[in-house]
PyMOL Python script that loads the backbone (N, CA, C, O; Angstrom):
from pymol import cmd

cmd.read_pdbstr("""\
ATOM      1  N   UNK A   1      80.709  34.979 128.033  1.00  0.00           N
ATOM      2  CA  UNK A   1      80.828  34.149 126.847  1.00  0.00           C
ATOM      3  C   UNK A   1      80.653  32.679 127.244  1.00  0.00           C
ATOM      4  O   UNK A   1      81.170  32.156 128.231  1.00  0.00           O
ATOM      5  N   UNK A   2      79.876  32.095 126.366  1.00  0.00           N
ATOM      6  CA  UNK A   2      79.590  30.564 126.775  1.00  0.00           C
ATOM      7  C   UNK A   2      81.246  29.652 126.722  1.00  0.00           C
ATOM      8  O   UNK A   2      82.170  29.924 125.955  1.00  0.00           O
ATOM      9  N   UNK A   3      81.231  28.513 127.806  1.00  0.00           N
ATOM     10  CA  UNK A   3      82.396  27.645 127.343  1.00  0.00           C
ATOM     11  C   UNK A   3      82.786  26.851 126.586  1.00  0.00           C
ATOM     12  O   UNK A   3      83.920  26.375 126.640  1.00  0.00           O
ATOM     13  N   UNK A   4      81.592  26.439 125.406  1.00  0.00           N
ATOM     14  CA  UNK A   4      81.720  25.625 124.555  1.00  0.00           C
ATOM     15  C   UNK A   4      82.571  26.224 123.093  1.00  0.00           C
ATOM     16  O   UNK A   4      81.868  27.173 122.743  1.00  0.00           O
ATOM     17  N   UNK A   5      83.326  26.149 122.449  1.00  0.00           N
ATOM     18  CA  UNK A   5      83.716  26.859 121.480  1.00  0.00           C
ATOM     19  C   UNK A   5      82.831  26.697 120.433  1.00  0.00           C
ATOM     20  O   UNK A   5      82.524  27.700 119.789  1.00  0.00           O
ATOM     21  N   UNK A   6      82.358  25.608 120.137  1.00  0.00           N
ATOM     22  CA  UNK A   6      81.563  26.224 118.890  1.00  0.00           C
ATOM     23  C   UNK A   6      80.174  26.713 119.382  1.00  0.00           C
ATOM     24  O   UNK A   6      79.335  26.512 118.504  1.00  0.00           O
ATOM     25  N   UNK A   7      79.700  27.237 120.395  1.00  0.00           N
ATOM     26  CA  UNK A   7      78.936  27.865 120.606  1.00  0.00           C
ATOM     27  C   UNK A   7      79.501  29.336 120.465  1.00  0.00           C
ATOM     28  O   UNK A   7      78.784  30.068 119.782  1.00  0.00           O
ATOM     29  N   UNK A   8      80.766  29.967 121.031  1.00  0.00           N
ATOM     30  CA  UNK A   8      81.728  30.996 120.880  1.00  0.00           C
ATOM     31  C   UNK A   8      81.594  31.462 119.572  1.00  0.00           C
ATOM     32  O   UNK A   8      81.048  32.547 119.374  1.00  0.00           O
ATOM     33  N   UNK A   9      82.084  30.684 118.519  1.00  0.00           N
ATOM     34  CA  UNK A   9      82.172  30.412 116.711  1.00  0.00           C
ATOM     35  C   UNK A   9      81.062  30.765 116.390  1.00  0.00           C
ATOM     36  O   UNK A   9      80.985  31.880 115.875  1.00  0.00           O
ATOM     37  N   UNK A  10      79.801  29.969 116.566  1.00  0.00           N
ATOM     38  CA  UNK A  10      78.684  30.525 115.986  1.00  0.00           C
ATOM     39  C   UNK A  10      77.674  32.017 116.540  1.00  0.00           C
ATOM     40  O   UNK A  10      76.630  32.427 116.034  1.00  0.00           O
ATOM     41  N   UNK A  11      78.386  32.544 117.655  1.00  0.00           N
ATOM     42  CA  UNK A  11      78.353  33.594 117.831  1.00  0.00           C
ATOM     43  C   UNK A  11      78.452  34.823 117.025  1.00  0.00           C
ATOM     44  O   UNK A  11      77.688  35.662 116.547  1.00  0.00           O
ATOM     45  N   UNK A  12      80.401  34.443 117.103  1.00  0.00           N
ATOM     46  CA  UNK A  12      80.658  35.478 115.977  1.00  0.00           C
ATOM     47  C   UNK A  12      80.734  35.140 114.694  1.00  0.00           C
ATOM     48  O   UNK A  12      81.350  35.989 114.048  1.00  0.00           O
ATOM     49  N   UNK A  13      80.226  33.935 113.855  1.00  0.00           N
ATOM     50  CA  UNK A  13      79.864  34.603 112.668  1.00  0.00           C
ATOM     51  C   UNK A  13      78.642  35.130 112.978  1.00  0.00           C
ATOM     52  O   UNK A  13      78.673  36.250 112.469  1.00  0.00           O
ATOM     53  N   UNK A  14      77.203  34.931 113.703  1.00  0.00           N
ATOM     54  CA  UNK A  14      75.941  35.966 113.532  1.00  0.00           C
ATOM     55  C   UNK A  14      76.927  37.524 113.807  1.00  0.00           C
ATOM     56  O   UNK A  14      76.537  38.554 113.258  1.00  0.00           O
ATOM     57  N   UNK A  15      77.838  37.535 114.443  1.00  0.00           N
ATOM     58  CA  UNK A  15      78.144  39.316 114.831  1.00  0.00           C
ATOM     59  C   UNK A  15      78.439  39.415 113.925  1.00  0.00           C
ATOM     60  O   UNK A  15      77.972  40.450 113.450  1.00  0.00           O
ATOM     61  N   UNK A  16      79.433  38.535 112.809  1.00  0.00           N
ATOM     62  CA  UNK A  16      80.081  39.008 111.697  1.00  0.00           C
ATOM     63  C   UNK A  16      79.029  39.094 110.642  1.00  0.00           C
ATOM     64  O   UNK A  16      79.374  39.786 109.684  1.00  0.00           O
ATOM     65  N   UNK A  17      77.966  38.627 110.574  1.00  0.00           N
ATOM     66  CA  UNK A  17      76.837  38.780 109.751  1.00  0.00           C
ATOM     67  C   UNK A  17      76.348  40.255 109.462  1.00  0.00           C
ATOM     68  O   UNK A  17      76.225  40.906 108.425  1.00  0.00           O
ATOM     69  N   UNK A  18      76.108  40.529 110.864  1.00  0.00           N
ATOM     70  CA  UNK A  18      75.560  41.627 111.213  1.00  0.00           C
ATOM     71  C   UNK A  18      76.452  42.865 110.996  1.00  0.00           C
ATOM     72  O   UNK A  18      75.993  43.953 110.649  1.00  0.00           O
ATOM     73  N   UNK A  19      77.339  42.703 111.150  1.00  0.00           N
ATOM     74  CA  UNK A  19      78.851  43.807 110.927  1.00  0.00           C
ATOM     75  C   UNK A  19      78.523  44.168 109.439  1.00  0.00           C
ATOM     76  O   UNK A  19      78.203  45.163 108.788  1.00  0.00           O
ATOM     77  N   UNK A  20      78.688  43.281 109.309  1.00  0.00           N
ATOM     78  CA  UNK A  20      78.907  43.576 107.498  1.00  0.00           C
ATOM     79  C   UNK A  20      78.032  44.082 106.586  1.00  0.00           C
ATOM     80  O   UNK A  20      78.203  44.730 105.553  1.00  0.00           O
ATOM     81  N   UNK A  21      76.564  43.460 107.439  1.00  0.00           N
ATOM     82  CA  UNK A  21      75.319  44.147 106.567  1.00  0.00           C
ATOM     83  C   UNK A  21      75.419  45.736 107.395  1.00  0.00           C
ATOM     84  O   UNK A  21      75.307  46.729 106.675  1.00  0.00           O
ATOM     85  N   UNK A  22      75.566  45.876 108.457  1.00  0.00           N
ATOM     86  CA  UNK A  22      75.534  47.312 108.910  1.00  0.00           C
ATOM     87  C   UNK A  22      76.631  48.169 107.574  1.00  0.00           C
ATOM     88  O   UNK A  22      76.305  48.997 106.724  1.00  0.00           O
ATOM     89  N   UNK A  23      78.302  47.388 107.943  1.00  0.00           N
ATOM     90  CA  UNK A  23      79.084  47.905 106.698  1.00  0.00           C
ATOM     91  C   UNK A  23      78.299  48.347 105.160  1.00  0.00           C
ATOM     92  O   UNK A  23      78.251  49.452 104.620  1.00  0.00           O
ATOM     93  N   UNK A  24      77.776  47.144 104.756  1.00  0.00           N
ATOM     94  CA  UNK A  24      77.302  47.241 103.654  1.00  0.00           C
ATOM     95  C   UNK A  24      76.000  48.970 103.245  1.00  0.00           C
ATOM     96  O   UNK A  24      76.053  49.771 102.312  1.00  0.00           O
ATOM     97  N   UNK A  25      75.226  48.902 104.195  1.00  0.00           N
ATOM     98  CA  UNK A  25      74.512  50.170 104.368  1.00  0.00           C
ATOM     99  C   UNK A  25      75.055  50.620 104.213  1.00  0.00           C
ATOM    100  O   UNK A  25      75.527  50.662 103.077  1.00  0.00           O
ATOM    101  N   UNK A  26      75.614  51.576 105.465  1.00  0.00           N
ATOM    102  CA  UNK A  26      76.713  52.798 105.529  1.00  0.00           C
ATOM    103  C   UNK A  26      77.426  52.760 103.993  1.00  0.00           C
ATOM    104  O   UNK A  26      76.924  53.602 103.249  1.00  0.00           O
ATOM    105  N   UNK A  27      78.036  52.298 103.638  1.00  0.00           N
ATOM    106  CA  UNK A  27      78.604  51.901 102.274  1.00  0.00           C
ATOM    107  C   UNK A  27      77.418  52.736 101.139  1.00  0.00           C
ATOM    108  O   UNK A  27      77.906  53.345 100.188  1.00  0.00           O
ATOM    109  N   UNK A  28      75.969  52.715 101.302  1.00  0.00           N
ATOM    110  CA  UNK A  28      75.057  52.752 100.110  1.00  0.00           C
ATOM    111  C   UNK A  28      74.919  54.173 100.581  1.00  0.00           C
ATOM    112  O   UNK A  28      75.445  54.985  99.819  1.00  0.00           O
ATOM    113  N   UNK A  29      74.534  54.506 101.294  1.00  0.00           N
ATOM    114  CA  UNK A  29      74.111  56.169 102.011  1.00  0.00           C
ATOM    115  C   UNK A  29      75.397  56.539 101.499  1.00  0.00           C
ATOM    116  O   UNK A  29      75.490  57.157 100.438  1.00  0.00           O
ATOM    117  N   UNK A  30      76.325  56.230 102.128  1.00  0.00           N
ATOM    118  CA  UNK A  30      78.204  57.230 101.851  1.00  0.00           C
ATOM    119  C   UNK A  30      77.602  57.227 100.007  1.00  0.00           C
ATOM    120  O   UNK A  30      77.507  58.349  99.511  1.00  0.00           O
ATOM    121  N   UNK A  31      77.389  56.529  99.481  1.00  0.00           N
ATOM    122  CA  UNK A  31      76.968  56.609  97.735  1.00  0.00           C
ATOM    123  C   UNK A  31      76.511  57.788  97.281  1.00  0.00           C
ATOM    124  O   UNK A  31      76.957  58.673  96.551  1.00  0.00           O
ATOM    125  N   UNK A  32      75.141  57.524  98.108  1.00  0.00           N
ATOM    126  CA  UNK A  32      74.778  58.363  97.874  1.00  0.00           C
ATOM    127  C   UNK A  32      74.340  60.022  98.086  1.00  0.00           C
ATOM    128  O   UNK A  32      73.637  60.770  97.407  1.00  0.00           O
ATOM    129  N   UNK A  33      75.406  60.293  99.856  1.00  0.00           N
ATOM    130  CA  UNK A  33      75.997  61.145  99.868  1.00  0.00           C
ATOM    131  C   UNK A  33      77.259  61.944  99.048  1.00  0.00           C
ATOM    132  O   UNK A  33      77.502  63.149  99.125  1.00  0.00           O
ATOM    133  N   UNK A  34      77.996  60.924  98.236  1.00  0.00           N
ATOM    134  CA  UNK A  34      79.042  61.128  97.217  1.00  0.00           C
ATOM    135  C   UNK A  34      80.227  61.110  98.519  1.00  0.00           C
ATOM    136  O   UNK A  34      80.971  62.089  98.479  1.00  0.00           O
ATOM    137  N   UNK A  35      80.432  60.366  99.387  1.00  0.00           N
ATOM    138  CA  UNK A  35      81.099  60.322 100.313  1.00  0.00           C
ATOM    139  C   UNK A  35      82.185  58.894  99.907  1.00  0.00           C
ATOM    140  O   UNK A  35      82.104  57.807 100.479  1.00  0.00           O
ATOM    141  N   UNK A  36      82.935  59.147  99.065  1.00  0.00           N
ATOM    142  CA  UNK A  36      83.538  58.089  98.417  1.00  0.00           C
ATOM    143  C   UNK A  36      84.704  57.254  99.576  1.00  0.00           C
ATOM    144  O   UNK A  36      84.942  56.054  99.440  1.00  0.00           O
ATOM    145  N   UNK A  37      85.398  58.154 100.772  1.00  0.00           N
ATOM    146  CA  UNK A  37      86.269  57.918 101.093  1.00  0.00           C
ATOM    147  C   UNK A  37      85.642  56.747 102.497  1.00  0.00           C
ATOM    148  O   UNK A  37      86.223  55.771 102.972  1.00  0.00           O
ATOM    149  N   UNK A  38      84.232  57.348 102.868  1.00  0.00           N
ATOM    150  CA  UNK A  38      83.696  56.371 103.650  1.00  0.00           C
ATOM    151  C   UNK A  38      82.986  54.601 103.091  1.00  0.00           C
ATOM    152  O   UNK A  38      82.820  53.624 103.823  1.00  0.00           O
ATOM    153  N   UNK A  39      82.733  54.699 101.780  1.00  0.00           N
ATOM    154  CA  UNK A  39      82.286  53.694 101.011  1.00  0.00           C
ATOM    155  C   UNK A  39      83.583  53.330 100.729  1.00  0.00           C
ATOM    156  O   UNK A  39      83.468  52.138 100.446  1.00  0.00           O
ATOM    157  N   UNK A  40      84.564  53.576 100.648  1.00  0.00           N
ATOM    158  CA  UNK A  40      85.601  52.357 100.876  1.00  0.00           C
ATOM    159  C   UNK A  40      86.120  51.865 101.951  1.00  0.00           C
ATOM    160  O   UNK A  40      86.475  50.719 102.226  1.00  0.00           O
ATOM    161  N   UNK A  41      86.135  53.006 102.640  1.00  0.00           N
ATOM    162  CA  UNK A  41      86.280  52.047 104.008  1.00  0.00           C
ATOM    163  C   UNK A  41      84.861  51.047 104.422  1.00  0.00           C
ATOM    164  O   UNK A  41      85.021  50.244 105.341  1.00  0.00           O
ATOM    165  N   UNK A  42      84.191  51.079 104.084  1.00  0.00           N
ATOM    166  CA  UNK A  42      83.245  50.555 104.608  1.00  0.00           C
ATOM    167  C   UNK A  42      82.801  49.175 103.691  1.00  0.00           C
ATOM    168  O   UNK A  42      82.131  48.285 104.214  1.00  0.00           O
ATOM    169  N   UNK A  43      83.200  49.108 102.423  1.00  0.00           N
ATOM    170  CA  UNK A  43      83.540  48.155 101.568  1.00  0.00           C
ATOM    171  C   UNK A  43      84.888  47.223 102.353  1.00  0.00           C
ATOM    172  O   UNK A  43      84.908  46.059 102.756  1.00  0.00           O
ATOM    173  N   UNK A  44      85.366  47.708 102.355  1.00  0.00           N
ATOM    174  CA  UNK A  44      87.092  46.827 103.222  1.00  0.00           C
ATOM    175  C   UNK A  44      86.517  46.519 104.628  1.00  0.00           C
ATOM    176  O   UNK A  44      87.089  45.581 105.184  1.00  0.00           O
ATOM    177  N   UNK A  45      85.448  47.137 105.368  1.00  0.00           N
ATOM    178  CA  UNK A  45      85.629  46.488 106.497  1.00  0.00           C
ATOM    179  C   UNK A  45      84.246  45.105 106.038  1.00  0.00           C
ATOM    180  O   UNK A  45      84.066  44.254 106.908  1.00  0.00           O
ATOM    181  N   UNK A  46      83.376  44.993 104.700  1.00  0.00           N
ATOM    182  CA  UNK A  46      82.740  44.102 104.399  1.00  0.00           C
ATOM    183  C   UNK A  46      83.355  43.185 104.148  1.00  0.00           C
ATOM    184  O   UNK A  46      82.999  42.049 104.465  1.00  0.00           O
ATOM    185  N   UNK A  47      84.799  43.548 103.300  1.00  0.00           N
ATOM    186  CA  UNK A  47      85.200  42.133 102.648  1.00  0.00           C
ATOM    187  C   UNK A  47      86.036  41.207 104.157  1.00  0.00           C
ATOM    188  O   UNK A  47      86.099  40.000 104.394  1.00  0.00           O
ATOM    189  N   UNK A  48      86.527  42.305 104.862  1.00  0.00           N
ATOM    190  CA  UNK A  48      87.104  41.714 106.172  1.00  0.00           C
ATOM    191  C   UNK A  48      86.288  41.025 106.778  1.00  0.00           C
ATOM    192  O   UNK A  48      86.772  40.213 107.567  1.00  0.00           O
ATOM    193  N   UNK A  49      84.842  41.077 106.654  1.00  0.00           N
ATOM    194  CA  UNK A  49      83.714  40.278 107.134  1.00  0.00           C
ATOM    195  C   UNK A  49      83.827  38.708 107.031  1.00  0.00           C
ATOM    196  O   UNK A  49      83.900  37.759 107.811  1.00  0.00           O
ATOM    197  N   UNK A  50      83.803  38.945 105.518  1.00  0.00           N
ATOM    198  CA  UNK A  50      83.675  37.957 104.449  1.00  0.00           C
ATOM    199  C   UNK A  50      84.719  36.715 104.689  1.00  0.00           C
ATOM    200  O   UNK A  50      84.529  35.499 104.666  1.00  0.00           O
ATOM    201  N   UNK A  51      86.075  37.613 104.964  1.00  0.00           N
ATOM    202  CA  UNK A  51      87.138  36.785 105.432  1.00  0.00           C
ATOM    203  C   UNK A  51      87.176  35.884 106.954  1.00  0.00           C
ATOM    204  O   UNK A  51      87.556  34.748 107.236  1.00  0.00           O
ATOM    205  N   UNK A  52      86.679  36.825 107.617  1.00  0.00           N
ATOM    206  CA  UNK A  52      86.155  36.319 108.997  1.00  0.00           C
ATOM    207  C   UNK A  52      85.379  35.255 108.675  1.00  0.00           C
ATOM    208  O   UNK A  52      85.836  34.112 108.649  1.00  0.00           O
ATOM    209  N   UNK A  53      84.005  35.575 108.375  1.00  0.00           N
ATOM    210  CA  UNK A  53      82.805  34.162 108.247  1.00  0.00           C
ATOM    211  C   UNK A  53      83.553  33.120 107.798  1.00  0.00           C
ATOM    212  O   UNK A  53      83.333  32.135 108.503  1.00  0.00           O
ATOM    213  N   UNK A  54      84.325  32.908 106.952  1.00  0.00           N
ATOM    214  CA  UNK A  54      84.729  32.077 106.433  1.00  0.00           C
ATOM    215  C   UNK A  54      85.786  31.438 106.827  1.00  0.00           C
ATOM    216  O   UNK A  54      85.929  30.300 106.381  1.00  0.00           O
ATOM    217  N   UNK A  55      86.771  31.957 107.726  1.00  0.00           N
ATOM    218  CA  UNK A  55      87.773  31.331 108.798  1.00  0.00           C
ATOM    219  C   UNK A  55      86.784  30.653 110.079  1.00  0.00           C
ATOM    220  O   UNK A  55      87.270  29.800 110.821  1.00  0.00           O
ATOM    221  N   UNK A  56      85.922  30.940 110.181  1.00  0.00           N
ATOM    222  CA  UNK A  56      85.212  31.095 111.708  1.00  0.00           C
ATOM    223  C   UNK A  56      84.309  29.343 111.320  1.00  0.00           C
ATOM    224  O   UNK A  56      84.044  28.433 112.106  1.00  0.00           O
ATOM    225  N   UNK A  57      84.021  29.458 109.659  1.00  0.00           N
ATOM    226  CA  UNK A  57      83.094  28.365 109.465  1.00  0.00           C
ATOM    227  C   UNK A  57      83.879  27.411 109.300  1.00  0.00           C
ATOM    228  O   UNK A  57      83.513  26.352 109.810  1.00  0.00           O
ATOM    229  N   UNK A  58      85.100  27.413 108.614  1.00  0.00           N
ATOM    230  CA  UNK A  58      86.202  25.988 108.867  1.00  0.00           C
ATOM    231  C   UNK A  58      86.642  25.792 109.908  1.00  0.00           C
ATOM    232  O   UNK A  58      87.259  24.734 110.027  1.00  0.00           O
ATOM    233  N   UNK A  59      86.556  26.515 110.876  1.00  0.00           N
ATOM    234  CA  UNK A  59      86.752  26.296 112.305  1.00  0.00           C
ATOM    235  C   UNK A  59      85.551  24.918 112.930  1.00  0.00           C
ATOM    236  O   UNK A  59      85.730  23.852 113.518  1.00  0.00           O
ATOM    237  N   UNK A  60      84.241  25.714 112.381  1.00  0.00           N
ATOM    238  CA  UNK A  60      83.345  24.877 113.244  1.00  0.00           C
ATOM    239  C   UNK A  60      82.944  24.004 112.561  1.00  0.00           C
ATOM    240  O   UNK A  60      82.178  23.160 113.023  1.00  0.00           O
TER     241      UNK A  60
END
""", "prot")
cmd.dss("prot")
cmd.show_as("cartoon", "prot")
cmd.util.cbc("prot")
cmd.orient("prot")
């Protein structure tokens, strides 16, 4: 990991970017498998995203 912190920060929001759009998929397939119990989990780990990016960007 680099030593600069906001190099660290802008790291993980791109991971948290990426988390969430992966979440978000999985989320549309579970749909339309009728797999309801995985589209919510997978909705909650988006909005946990959401919460992240947004702690991570008042940070930097």
């Amino acid at each position: 990991m680099p030593k600069d912190p906001k190099k660290t920060i802008r790291i993980m929001m791109i991971l948290c970017i990426f988390i969430g759009l992966a979440a978000l998929a999985v989320a549309i397939v579970a749909v339309a498998k009728e797999e309801y119990i995985i589209t919510t989990a997978m909705l909650l780990v988006g909005a946990w995203q959401i919460v992240n990016y947004r702690k991570w960007k008042k940070n930097l």
